[in-house]
C-alpha positions in Angstrom: 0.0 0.0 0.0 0.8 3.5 -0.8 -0.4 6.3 0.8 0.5 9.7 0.7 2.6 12.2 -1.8 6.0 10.4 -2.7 8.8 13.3 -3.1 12.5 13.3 -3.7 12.4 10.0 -3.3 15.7 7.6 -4.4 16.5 4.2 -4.0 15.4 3.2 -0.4 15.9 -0.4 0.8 13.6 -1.8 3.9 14.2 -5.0 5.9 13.3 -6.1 8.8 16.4 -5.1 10.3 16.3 -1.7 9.8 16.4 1.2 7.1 19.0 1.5 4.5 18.7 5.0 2.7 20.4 7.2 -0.1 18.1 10.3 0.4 18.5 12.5 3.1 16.5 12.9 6.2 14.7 9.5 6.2 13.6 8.2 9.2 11.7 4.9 10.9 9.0 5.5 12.6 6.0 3.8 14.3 2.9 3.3 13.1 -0.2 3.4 15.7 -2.0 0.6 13.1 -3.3 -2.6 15.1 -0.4 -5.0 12.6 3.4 -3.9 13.2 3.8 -1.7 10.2 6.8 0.8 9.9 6.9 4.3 7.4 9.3 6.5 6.0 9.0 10.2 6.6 11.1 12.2 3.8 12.1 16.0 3.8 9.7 16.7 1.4 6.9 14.2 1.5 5.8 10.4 2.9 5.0 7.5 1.8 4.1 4.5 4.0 4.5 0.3 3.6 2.3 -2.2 4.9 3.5 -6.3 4.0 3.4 -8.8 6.9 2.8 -7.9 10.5 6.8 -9.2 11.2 8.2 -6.7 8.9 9.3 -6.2 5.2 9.8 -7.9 2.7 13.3 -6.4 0.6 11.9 -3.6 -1.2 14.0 -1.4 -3.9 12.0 1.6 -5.1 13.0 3.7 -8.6 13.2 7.5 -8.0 9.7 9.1 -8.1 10.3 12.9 -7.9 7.6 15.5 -7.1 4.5 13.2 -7.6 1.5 15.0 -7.8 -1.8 14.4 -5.1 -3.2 13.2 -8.1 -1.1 10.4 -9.2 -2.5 6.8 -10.3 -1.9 5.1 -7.3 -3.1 1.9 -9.7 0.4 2.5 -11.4 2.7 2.8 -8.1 0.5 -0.2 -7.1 1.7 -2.1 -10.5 5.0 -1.4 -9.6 5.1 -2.1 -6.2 4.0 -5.5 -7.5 6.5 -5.8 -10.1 8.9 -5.2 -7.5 7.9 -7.9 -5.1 7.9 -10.5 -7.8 11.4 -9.5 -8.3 11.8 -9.6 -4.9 10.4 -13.0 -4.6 12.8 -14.5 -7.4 16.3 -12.9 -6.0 15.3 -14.4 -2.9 14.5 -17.9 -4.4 18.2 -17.6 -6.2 19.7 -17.1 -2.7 18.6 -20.4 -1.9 18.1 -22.3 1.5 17.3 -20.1 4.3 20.0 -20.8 7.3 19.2 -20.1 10.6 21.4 -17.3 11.6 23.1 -18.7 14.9 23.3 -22.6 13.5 25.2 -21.3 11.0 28.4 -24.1 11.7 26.0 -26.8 10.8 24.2 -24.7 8.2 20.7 -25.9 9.9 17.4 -24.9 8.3 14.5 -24.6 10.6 11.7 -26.3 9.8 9.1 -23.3 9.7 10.8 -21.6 7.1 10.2 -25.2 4.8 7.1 -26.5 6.1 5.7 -23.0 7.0 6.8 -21.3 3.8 3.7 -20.0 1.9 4.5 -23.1 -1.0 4.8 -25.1 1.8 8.2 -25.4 0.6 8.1 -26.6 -3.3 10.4 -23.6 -4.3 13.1 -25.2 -1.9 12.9 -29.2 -4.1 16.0 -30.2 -4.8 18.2 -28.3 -2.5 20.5 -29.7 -0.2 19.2 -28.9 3.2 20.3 -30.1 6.6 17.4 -30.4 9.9 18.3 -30.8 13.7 15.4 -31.9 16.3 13.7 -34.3 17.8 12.7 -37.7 16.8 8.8 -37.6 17.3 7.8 -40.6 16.1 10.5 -43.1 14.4 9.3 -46.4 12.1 11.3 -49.0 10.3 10.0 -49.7 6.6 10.3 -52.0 3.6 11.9 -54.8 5.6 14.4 -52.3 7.3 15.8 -50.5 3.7 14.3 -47.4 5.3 12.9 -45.5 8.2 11.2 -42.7 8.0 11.6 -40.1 11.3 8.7 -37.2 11.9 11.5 -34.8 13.1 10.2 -31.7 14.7 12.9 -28.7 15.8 9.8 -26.7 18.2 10.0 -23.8 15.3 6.9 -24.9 14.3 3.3 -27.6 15.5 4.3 -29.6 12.1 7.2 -32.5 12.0 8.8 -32.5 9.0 9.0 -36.0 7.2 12.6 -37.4 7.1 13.1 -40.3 4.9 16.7 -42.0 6.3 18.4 -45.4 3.7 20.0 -48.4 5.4 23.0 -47.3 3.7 22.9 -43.8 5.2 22.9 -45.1 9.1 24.8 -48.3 8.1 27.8 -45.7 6.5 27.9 -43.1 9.3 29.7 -44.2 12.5 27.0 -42.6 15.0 24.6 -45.2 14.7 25.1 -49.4 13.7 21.8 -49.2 12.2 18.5 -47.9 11.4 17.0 -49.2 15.0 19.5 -46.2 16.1 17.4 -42.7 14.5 14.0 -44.6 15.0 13.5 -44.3 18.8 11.2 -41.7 20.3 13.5 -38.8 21.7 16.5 -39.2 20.1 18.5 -35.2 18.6 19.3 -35.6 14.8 21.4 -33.2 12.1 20.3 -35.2 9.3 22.0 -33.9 5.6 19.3 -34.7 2.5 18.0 -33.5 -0.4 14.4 -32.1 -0.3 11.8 -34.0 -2.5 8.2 -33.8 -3.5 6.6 -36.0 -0.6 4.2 -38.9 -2.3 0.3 -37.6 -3.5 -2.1 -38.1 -0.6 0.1 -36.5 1.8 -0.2 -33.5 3.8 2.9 -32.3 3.5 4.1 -31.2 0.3 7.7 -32.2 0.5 10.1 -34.4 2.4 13.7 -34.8 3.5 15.4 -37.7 1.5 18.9 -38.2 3.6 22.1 -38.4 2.6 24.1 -37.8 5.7 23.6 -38.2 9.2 25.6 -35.3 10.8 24.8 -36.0 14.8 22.5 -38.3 16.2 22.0 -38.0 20.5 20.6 -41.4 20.9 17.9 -42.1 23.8 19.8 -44.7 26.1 17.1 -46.7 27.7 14.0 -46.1 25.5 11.7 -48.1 27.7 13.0 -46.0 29.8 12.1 -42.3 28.1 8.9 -40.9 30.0 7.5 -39.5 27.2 6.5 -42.6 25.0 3.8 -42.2 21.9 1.2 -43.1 24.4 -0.8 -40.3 26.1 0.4 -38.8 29.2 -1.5 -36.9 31.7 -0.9 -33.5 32.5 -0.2 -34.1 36.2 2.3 -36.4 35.1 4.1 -34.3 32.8 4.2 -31.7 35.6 7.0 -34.1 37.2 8.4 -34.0 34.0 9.2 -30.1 33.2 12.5 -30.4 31.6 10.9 -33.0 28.8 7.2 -31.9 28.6 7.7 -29.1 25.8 8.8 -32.0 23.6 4.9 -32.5 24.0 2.4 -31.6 21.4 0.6 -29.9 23.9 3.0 -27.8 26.3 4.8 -27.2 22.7 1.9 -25.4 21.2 1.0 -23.7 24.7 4.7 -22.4 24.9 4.5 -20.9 21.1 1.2 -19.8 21.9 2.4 -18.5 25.5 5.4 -16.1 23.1 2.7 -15.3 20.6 1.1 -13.7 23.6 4.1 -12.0 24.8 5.1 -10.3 21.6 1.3 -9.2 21.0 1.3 -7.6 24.2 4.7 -5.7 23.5 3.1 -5.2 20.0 0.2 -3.5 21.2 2.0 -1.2 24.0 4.6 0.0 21.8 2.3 0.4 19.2 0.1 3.1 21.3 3.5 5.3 22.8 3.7 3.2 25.6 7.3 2.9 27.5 8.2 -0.3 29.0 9.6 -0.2 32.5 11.5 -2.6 34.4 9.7 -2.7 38.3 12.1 -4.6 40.7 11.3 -8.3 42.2 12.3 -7.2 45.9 10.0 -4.5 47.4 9.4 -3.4 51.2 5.9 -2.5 50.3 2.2 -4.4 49.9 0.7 -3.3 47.2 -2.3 -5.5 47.6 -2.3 -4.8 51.8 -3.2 -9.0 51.6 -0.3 -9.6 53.8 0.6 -12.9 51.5 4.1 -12.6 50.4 7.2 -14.3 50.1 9.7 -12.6 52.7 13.5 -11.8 51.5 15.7 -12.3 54.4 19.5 -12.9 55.3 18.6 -14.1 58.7 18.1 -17.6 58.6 21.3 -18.3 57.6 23.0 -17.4 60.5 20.4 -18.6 62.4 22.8 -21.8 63.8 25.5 -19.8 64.0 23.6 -17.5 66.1 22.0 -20.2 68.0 25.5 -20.9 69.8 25.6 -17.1 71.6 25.4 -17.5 74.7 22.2 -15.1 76.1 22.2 -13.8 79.6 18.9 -13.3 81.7 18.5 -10.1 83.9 19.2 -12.2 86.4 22.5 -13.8 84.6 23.0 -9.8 84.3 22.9 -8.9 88.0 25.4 -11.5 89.1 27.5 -10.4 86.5 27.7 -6.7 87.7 28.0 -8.6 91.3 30.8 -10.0 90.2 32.2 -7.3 88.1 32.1 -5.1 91.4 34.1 -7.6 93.4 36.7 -7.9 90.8 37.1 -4.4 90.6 38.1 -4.7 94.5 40.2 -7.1 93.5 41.9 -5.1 90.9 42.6 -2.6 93.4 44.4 -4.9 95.6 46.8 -6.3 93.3 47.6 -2.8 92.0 48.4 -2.0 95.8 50.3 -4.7 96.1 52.5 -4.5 92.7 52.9 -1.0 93.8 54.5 -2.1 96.8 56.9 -4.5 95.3 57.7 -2.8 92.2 60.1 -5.8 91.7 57.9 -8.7 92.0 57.1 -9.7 88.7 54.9 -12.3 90.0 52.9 -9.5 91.6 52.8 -7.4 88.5 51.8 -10.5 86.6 48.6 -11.1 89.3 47.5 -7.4 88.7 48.0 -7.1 85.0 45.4 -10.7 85.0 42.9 -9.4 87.4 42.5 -6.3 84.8 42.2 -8.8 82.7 39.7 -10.6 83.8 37.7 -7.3 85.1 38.1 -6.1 81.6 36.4 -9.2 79.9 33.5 -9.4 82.6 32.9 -5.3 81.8 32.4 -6.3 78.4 30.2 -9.2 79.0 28.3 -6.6 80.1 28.2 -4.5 78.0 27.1 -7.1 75.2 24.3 -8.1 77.1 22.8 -4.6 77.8 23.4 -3.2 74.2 24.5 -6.1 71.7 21.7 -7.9 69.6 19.7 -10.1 71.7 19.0 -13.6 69.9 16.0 -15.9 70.7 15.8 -19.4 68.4 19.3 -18.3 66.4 17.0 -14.6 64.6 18.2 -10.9 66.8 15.6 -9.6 68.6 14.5 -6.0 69.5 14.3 -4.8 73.5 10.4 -6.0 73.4 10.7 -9.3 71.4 10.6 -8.6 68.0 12.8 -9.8 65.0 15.4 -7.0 64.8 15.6 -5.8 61.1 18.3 -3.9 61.7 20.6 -6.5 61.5 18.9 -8.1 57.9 20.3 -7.2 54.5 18.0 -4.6 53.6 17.9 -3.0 57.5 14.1 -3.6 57.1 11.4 -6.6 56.1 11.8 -7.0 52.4 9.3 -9.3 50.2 8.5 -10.7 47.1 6.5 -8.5 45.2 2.8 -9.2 44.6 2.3 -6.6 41.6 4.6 -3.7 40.2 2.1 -1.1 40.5 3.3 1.0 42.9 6.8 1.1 41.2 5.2 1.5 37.8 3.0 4.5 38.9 5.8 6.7 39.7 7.3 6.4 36.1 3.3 6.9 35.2 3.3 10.3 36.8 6.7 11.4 34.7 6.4 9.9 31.5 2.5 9.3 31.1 2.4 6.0 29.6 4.2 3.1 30.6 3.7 -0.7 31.6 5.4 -3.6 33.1 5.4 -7.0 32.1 7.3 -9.1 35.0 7.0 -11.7 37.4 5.1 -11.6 40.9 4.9 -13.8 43.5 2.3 -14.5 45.9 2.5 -16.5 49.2 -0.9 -17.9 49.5 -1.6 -21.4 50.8 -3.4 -22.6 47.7 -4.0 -25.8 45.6 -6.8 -24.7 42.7 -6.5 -25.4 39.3 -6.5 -21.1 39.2 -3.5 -20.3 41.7 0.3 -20.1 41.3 2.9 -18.9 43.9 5.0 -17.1 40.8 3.0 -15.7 38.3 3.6 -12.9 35.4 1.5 -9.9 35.4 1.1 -7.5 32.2 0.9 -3.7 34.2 -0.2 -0.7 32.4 -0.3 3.2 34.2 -1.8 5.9 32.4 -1.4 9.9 33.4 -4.4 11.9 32.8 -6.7 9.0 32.4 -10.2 8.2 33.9 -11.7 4.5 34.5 -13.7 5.3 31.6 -10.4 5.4 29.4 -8.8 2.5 31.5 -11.9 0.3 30.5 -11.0 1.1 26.7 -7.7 0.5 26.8 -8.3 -2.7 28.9 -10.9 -3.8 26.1 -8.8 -2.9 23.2 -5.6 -4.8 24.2 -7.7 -8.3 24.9 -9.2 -7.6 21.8 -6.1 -6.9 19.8 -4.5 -9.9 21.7 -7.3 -12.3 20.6 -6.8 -11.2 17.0 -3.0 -11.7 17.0 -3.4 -15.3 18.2 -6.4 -15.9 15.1 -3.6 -14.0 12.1 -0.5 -15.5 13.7 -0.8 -18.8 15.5 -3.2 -20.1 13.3 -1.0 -24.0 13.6 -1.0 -24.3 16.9 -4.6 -23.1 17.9 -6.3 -25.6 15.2 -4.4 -28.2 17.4 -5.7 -26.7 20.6 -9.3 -26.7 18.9 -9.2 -29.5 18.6 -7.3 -32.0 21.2 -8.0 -29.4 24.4 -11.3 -27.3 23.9 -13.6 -27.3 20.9 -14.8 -23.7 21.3 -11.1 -22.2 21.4 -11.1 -20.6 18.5 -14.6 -19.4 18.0 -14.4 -17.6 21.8 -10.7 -16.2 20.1 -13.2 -15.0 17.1 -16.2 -14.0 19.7 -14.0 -12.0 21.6 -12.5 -10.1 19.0 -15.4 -9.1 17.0 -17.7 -8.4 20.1 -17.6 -4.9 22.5 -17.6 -5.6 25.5 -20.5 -5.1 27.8 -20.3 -2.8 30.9 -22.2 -2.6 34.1 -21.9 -1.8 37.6 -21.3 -4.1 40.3 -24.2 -3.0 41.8 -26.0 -4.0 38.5 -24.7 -7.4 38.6 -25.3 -7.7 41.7 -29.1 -7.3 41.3 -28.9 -10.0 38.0 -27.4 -12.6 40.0 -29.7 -12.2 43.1 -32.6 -12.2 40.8 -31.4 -15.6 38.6 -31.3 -16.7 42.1 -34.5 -15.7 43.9 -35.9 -16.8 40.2 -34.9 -20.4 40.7 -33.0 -19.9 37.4 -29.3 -20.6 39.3 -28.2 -21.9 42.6 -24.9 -20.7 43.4 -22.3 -22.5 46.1 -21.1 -19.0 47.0 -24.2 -16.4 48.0 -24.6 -13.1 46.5 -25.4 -10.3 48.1 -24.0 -6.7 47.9 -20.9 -6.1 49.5 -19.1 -9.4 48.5 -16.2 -10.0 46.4 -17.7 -11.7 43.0 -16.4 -15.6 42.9 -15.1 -17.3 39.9 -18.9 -19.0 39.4 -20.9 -15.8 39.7 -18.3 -13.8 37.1 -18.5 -16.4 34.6 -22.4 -17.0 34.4 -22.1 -13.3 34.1 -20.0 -13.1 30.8 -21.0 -17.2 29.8 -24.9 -17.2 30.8 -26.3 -13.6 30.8 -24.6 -12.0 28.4 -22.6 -14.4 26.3 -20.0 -12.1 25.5 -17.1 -10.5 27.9 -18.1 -8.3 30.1 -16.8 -5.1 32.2 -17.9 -4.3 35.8 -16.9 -1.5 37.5 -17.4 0.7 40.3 -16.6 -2.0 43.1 -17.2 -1.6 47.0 -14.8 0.2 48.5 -14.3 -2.3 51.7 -13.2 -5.0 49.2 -11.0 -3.3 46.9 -7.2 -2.2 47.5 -6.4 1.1 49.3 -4.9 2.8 46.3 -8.4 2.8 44.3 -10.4 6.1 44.0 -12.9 7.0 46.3 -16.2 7.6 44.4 -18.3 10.4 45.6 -20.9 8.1 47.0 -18.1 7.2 49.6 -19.5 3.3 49.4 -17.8 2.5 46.0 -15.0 3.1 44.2 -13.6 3.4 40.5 -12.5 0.2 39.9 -13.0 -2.3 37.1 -12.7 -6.0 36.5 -13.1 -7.9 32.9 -14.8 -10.7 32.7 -13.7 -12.9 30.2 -15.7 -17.0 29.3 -13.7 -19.7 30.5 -11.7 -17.4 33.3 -13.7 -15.6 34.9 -12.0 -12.3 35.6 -9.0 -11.5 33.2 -8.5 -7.9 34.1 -8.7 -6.0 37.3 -8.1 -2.7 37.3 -8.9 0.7 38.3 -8.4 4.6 38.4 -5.7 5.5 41.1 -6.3 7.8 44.2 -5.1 10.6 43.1 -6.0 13.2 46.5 -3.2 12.8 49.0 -5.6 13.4 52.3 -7.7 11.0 51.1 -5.2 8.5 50.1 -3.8 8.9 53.6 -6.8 7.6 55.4 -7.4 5.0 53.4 -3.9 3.4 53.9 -4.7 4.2 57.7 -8.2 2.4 57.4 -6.5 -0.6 55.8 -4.1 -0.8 59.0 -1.1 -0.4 57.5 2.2 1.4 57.9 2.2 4.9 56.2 6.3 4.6 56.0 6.7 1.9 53.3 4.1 4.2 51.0 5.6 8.0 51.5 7.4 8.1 48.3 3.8 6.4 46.8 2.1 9.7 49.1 4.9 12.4 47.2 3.5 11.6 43.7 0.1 13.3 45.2 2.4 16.1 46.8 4.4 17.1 44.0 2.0 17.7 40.9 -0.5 15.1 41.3 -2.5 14.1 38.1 -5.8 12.1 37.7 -4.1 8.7 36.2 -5.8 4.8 36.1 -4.2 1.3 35.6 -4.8 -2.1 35.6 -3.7 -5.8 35.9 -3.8 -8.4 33.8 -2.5 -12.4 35.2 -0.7 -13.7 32.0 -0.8 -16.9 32.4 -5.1 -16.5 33.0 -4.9 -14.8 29.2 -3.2 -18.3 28.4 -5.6 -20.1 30.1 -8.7 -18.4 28.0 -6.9 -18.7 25.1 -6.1 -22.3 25.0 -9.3 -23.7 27.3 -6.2 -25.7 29.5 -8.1 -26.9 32.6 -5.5 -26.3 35.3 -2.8 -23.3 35.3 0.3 -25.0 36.1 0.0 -26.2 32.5 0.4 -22.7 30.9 3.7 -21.9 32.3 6.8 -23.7 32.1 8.4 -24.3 35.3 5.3 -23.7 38.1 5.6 -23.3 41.6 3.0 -23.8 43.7 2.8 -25.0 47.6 4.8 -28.3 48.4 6.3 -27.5 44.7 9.6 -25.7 43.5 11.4 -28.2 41.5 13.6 -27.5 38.5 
């Protein structure tokens, strides 16, 4: 596409790695378009590109000087055209595409064969060499052949590896074919690429000529992960093997689908992205479940061996430090009498000695740190922070919202897209100890504006999974949940509905007082919505996702704004089919006096929050936010039943292996 008046315009060359120019004062810039698109701005005019959503294709332009507005675009268009063919053909002379850090064994990843648009006819006859994983292995044709479904995680598909007896029998990595056909084993196979047989899926093959590498399986009655079907729960104990799965596979592609859509979509709308720290002194959430960060405990033994002395142990000491002062005083007398005595100046230099080391027993007692079970202790009992790394408590953090806010109220927009932890004693299907949250602020926004951006980024990350994983999610679709893709499509072609909490409220009372739903969890208004009542909201109701805002204030977080109704506040949650909520969000408190009483209210500490209190000091601005649990955006995406399952290495109570 070409939009725009094209002037004093050269030869310009446009990759994905950047901008190549001849004519002066070109630059790249962004475009706010929902696909990754990038435009040239020239001195004297602009034109724009738009190809794939993951960059260019090579494009060489001839010199178009001083266009006029009214130019047949239908002839730039031909020529555009023209160009990509040409395009198309140099890169079909360059030959096989080599993975850029494989280049030593001149490895070709499988997408760019398999997921080529020809499904990789233009490549027949090249020599191409393929690393992986054995998938499935078979002997054929009384053992002349085997053919391998070799799959390298670039892609769902294995690609077809057809391997000769001669081929194994002449390398010296294998004795034979029974070597490449078991389930698990790493190949570099060397072959020729050939038009796979009619009635096949695929349109080519690998026919091999070399077996470059082969990492057998040792044992494989032994390998956990055998063609048979494996539970979930099993493959949990499994971490380090389970993304050799068909399942966790497309989940983890699916999972870094997600992740560069949400980048995508942040960048894309002037957002900065800021890096909020793991350690924290601070509860965001005031929940009091967090992970604490403490050098104590390992001096805890060490500690342990100190002796500690009672007031009473304390009073004898001074009892006895006063009669060895008296005795001090005597052998001083006594030296002094018999200058010459050495034994006498021995006996007074030792009982200043020993007064000396009973002063200081003392002294360790009434001022040193006091230990109780190996951990210092303050004068009444408490566990002395002084002495710990951070000369205060220090946690895990549950969100980086705080941190994020104050880069909010500098640079307007920003997010952060990090791990959190949370400490609570929990075994669902819907809980994790370590979790990533996606963490928007926005300056001179109102919850009206938080609920549109929330909206448009589920929206724009549902359609990014629809134009860009379309593999894996027609797996999903169909081996996990039926309705994946059509609740992907639903979500992404429907607004979102929005009502108060109060309003839903008054629906869910009235399904029930209607004998239309019975609920395990009552409803009435003041309680924090469970999982069952948010998704008949957005499942039953209204069949499509839906917003609800303006929460009570006793069961939101401190930070949320007071409404003027001083019951509710201005917060938001989205309620998404198959999660429950998916969002939670809300505008920030932006009036210091009343952000001071409401951290008093919560009965908590107003010391950890004064930096959190200057940002309504020092040029306070109206500003909103909101959370969003990644691994739940997984989770609605795919239809996977329990969360641990949509993460790669989750840690959960009783649980932190690998």
């Amino acid at each position: 596409m070409i939009v725009g008046r094209l002037k004093c315009l050269r030869q310009v060359f446009v990759s994905t790695t950047g901008v190549h120019r001849s004519c002066t004062a070109v630059r790249a810039v962004r475009s706010p378009q929902t696909s990754p698109v990038r435009a040239l701005q020239l001195k004297r005019g602009q034109f724009q590109l738009q190809t794939s959503s993951r960059g260019f294709r090579s494009v060489t332009m001839a010199a178009v000087v001083d266009a006029p507005p009214t130019e047949d675009l239908s002839a730039l268009e031909d020529q555009l055209a023209a160009l990509q063919l040409k395009i198309k053909m140099k890169k079909e002379e360059q030959g096989v595409p080599i993975a850029p850090y494989s280049a030593s064994f001149q490895r070709t990843m499988i997408d760019k064969i398999l997921g080529a648009e020809d499904g990789g006819v233009s490549l027949l006859g090249k020599t191409i060499t393929v690393g992986g994983w054995v998938k499935t292995g078979r002997e054929a044709e009384k053992g002349a052949i085997a053919f391998l479904a070799v799959n390298d995680g670039s892609m769902f598909t294995s690609l077809q590896v057809v391997v000769p007896r001669e081929v194994a029998e002449s390398s010296d990595l294998v004795q034979s074919l029974k070597g490449v056909v078991i389930t698990g084993s790493s190949v570099l196979v060397e072959g020729t690429l050939v038009a796979a047989p009619e009635g096949k899926e695929q349109k080519v093959e690998l026919k091999a000529t070399k077996l470059r590498y082969v990492g057998q399986v040792d044992d494989a009655a032994s390998y956990p992960l055998a063609k048979k079907k494996t539970s979930m729960e099993f493959l949990r104990e499994k971490a380090h093997l389970r993304p050799r799965t068909n399942t966790v596979g497309a989940v983890a592609r699916i999972r870094n689908e997600l992740a560069y859509a949400t980048h995508t979509f942040f960048q894309q709308h002037g957002f900065l992205y800021v890096h909020t720290p793991i350690i924290t002194a601070s509860d965001t959430e005031g929940a009091g479940e967090m992970f604490q960060v403490t050098t104590l405990l390992g001096s805890v033994e060490e500690n342990g061996k100190i002796p500690q002395l009672s007031a009473d142990d304390v009073d004898k000491l001074k009892q006895e430090t006063s009669q060895q002062g008296s005795a001090v005083k005597e052998a001083k007398a006594a030296a002094a009498a018999q200058k010459d005595d050495p034994v006498l100046m021995a006996a007074a230099k030792e009982a200043i000695d020993k007064l000396m080391a009973l002063k200081a027993k003392i002294a360790q007692a009434e001022s040193g740190p006091k230990y109780d079970g190996g951990l210092p202790r303050t004068a009444d009992g408490k566990i002395d922070y002084r002495q710990d790394f951070f000369d205060r408590p220090a946690f895990l953090t549950v969100s980086g919202q705080l941190q994020v806010e104050n880069f909010a109220c500098s640079l307007s927009n920003v997010y952060t897209f990090s791990p959190t932890f949370r400490a609570e004693n929990s075994r669902t299907s819907r809980h994790l100890a370590e979790f990533w949250m996606v963490e928007p602020e926005m300056a001179f926004c109102t919850l009206e504006d938080d609920m549109a951006c929330a909206e448009a980024y589920v929206r724009f990350c549902c359609r990014w999974l629809l134009e860009h994983c379309k593999e894996d999610m027609d797996f999903i679709n169909k081996m996990v949940d039926k309705s994946a893709l059509e609740r992907l499509r639903h979500v992404a072609e429907t607004p979102f509905k929005r009502i108060t909490y109060t309003e839903a409220v008054e629906i869910l009372e009235g399904v029930v007082r209607d004998g239309k739903k019975k609920f395990e969890f009552p409803v009435s208004w003041g309680i924090d919505l469970a999982s069952e009542h948010e998704r008949y909201l957005t499942e039953d109701v209204f069949q499509q996702p839906v917003i609800v805002y303006n929460y009570p204030k006793d069961i939101k977080a401190f930070y949320m704004r007071l409404n003027d109704d001083n019951k509710t506040v201005g917060a938001m949650d989205v309620l998404v089919p198959k999660v429950g909520e998916l969002i939670g969000g809300s505008q920030r408190e932006e009036r210091l006096d009343v952000l001071e009483r409401r951290i008093k209210e919560a009965g908590m500490e107003i010391e950890p929050y004064v930096h959190y209190l200057e940002l309504r000091k020092y040029g306070t601005v109206p500003h909103s936010g909101f959370g969003l649990g990644f691994e739940r955006l997984i989770l609605f995406a795919t239809g996977i039943d329990n969360i641990r399952d949509v993460i790669p290495f989750p840690r959960w109570p009783g649980n932190a292996d690998f």
